[in-house]
C-alpha positions in Angstrom: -22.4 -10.2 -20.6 -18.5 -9.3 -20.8 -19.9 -5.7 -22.4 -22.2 -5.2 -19.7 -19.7 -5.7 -17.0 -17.0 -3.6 -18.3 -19.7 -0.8 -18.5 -21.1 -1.5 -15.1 -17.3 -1.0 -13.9 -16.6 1.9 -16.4 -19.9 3.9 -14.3 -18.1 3.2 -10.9 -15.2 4.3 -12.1 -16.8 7.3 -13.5 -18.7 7.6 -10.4 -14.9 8.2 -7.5 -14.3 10.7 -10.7 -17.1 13.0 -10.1 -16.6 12.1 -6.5 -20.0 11.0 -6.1 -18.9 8.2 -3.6 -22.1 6.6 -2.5 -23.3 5.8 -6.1 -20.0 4.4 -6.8 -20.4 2.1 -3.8 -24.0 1.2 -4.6 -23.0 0.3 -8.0 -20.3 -1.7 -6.9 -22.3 -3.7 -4.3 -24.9 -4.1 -7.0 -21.9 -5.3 -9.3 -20.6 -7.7 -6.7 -24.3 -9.0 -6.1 -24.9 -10.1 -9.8 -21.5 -10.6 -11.3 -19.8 -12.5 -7.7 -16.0 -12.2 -7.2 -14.1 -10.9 -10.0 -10.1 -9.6 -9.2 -10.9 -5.9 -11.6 -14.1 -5.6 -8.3 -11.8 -6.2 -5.6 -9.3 -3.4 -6.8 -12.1 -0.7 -7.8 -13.7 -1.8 -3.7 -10.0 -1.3 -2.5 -9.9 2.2 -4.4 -13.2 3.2 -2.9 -12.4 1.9 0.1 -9.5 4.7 0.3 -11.4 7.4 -1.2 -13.9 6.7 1.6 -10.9 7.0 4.2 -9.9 9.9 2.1 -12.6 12.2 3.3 -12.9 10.8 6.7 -9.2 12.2 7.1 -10.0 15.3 5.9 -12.4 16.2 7.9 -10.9 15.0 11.0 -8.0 16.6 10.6 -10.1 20.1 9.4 -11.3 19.2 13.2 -8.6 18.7 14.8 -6.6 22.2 13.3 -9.7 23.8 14.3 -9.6 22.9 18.1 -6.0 22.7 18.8 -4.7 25.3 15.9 -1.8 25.5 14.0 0.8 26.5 16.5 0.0 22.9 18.2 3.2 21.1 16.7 2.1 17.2 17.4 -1.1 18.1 15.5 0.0 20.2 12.8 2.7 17.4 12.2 -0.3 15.0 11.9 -2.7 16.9 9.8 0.7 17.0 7.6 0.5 13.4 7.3 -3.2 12.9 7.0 -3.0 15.6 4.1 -0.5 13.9 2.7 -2.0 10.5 2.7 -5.2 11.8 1.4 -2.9 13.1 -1.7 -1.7 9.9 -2.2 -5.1 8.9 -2.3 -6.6 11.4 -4.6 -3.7 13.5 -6.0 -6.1 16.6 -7.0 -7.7 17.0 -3.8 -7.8 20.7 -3.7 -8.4 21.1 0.1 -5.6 18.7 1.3 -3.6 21.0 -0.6 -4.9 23.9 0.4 -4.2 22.6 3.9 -0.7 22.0 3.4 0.2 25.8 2.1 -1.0 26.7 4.7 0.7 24.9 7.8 3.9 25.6 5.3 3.4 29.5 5.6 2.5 29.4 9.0 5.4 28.1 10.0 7.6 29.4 7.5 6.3 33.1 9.4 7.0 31.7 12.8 10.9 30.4 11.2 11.6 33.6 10.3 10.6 35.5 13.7 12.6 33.1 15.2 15.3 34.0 13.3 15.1 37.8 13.3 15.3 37.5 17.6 18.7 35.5 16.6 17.1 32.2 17.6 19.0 30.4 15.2 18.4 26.5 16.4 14.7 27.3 16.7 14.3 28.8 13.3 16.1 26.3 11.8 13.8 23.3 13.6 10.7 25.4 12.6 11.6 26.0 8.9 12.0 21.8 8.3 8.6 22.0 9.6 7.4 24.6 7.0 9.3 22.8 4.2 8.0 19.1 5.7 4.3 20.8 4.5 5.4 22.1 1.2 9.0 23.0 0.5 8.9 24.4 -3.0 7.0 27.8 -1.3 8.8 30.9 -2.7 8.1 33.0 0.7 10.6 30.2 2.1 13.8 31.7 0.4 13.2 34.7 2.2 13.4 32.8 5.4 16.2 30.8 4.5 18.5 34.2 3.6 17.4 35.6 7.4 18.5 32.7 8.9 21.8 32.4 6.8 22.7 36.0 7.8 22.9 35.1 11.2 26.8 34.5 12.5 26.0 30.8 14.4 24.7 29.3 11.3 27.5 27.4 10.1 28.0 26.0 13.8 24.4 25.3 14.4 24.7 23.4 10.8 27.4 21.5 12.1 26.2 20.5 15.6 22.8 19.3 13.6 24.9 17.1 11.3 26.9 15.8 14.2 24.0 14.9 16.6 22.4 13.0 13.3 25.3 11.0 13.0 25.3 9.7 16.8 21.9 9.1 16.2 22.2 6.7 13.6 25.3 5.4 15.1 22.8 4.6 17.7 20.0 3.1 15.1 17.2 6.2 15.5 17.2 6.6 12.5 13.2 7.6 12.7 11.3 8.5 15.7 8.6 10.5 16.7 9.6 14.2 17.9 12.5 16.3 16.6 15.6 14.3 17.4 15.9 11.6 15.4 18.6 11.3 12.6 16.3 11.7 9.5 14.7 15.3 11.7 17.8 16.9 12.3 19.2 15.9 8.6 16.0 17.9 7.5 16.4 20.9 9.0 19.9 21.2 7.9 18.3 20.9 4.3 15.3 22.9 5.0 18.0 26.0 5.6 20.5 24.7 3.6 19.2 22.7 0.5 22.2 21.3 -1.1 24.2 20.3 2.0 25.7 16.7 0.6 26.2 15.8 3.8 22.1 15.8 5.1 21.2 14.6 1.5 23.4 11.5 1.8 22.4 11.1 5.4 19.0 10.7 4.1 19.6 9.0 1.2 21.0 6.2 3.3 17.9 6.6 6.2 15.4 5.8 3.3 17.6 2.8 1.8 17.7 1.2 4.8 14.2 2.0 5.7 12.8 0.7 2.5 15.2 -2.4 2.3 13.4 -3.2 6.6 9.8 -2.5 4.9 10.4 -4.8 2.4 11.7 -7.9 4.4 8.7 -7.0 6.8 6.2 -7.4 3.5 8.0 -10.4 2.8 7.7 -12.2 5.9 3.6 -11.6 5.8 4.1 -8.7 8.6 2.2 -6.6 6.1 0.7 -4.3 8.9 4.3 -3.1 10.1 5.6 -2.4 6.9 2.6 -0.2 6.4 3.6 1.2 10.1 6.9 1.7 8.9 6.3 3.5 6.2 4.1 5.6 7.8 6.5 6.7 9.8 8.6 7.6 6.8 6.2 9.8 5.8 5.9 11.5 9.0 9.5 11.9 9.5 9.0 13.3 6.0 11.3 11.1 3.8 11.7 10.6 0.2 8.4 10.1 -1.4 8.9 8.6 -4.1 10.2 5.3 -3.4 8.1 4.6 -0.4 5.0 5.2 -2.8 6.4 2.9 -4.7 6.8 0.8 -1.5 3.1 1.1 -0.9 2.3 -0.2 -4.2 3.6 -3.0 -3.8 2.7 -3.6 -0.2 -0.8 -3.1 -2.1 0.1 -5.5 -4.7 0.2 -8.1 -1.9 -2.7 -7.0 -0.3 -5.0 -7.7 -3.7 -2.9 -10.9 -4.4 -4.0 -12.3 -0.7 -7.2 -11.5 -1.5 -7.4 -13.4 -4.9 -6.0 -16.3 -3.5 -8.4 -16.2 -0.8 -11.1 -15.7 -3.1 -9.8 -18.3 -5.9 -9.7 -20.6 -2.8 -13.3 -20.6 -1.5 -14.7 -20.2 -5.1 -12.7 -23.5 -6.2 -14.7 -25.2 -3.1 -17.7 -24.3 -3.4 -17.5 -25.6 -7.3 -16.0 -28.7 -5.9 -19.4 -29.3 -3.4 -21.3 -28.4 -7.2 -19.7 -30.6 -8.7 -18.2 -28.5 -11.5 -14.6 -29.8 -11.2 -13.3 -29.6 -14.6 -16.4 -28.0 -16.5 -17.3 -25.8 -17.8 -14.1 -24.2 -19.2 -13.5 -20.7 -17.8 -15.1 -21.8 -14.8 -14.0 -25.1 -12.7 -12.3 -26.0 -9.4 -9.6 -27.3 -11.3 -8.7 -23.9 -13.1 -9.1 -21.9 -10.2 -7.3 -23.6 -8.3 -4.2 -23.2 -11.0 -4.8 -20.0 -11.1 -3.6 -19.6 -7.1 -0.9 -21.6 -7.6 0.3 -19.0 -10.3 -0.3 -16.7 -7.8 1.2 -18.2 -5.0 3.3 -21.3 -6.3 3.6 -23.9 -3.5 0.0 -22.9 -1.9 -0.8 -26.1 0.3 -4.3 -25.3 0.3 -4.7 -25.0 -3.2 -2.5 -28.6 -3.6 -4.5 -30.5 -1.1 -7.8 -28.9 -2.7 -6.1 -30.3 -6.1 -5.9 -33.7 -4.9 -9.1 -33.5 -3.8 -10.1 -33.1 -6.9 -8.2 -35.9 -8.5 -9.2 -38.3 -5.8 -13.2 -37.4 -6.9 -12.7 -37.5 -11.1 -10.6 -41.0 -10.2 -13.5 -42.6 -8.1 -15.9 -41.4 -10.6 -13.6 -43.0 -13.1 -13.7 -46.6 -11.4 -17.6 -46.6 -10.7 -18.0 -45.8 -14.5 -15.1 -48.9 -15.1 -17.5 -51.0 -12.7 -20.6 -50.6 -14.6 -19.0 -51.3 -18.2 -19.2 -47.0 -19.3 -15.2 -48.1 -20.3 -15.2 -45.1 -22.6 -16.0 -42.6 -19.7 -14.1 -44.2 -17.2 -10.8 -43.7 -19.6 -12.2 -39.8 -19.8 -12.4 -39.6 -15.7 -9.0 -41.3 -14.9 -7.3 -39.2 -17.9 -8.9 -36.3 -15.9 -7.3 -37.3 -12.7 -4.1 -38.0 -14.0 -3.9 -34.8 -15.8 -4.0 -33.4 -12.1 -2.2 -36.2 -10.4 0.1 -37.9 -13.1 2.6 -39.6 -10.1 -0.5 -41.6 -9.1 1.3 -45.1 -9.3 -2.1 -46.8 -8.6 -4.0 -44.8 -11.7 -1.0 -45.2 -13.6 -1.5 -48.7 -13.6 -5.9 -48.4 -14.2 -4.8 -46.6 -17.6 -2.5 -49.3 -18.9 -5.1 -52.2 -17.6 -8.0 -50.4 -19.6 
């Protein structure tokens, strides 16, 4: 059986890698319908789950480039993100990156016209949008050595890093549009890459921005850290750490989901009457196993005591029909669970 269900999960694994999502999902329903809950399931359904939202992005965002093209700055900034995202998802999806290049080189072309007219302010803001799509294109250099040749740059740099400043002075740190403290420290950076000032402006954005996400994920407001975060990505912040953010906001999502499923499993074994037996498979066991989880769990401890409570009055109905040697198995049972129980305590010294 164990052979059988690694297999069944190695073919729906097999399945997201050809990309052949609807087998995947049929095997998986068909593996939740014979095999029940099991924790390895509920990641490989989570992974489906966001290839699934993977191609639904995609081809809304294929949609909405179409209709409002790439000169349209809200939507080019969110086909960014949803390309992006689906990466995250899938890191070889070719057409998310494909997608990327090219907002990058659109408005790496635009960046440089702006430039060329003298417009340095406006090529500036429209190169940190090229290099928030992809900033390792070559074709960007070229834009960034126009712009550097004009005489205002140095000011325009300066005003940038001044107005970032005041806005974190004035906690904006993120925020949608072009003025907030983490946009204008990328645009200094997306014409002038090792400016320490912008990269510890940043650097200190994305601490601080982590450090909120994290109390958020560990107050239970797991829906705004995810909010926050996407945000971060939008404003176009480090990636790294809040990928590694996301992991373990999905951590906690697949924990919260164990525990929920440990929980009703544990009770409906209860109602069977498979408390303690068999082994690998009991109320009892389960029910430890959400407490290593989530230590402190009051469900899982009054669900526990439940279970005391039932193996103790089975012990004193076997005690009352002379089965002495089973009663002393049931009330060891129950105090294995329970051993403070002054009142059992006492039943295993009087028998």
């Amino acid at each position: 059986l164990d052979a059988t269900t690694q297999a069944w999960k190695q073919s729906i694994n097999q399945a997201m890698s050809d990309n052949n999502l609807e087998r995947a999902e049929a095997r998986l329903l068909e593996a939740e319908n014979v095999f029940g809950s099991d924790p390895e399931l509920t990641v490989l359904s989570l992974r489906l789950q966001n290839r699934f939202r993977a191609e639904r992005l995609l081809l809304s965002t294929q949609s909405l480039l179409r209709s409002s093209g790439l000169s349209d700055e809200a939507s080019a900034a969110a086909a960014v993100q949803a390309f992006e995202e689906i990466l995250r998802i899938s890191p070889d999806h070719a057409a998310a990156a494909a997608g990327l290049t090219e907002i990058s080189k659109h408005y790496g072309e635009l960046a440089a016209s702006a430039a060329q007219d003298g417009e340095v302010a406006e090529a500036i803001r429209l190169l940190q949008r090229a290099t928030a799509a992809r900033s390792d294109l070559r074709e960007h250099d070229q834009v960034r050595t126009l712009i550097s040749q004009a005489t205002s740059i140095q000011s325009a740099i300066a005003d940038l890093l001044a107005r970032a400043d005041s806005q974190i002075a004035n906690g904006r740190l993120m925020a949608e549009g072009d003025g907030s403290a983490a946009q204008l420290f990328l645009q200094v950076l997306a014409t002038d890459p090792d400016n320490d000032g912008a990269m510890q402006g940043l650097l200190q954005i994305t601490t601080t921005v982590i450090a909120q996400a994290q109390q958020l994920l560990e107050q239970g407001a797991i829906g705004s850290a995810q909010a926050m975060l996407d945000l971060a990505e939008a404003e176009g912040l480090n990636a790294t750490p809040i990928a590694s953010m996301r992991e373990r906001i999905d951590s906690e999502i697949t924990r919260r989901r164990q525990i929920a499923v440990g929980l009703e499993q544990a009770s409906v074994l209860f109602d069977q009457g498979f408390i303690t037996a068999p082994e690998e498979n009991n109320a009892v066991s389960l029910l430890r196993d959400v407490l290593r989880l989530d230590p402190g769990n009051e469900q899982a401890n009054a669900q526990l005591r439940q279970c005391a409570n039932r193996l103790a009055q089975v012990a004193a109905q076997a005690k009352e029909v002379g089965m002495l040697i089973q009663a002393r198995a049931y009330l060891a049972l129950a105090l294995s669970i329970q051993p403070e129980v002054v009142q059992w305590q006492a039943w295993e010294q009087a028998w």
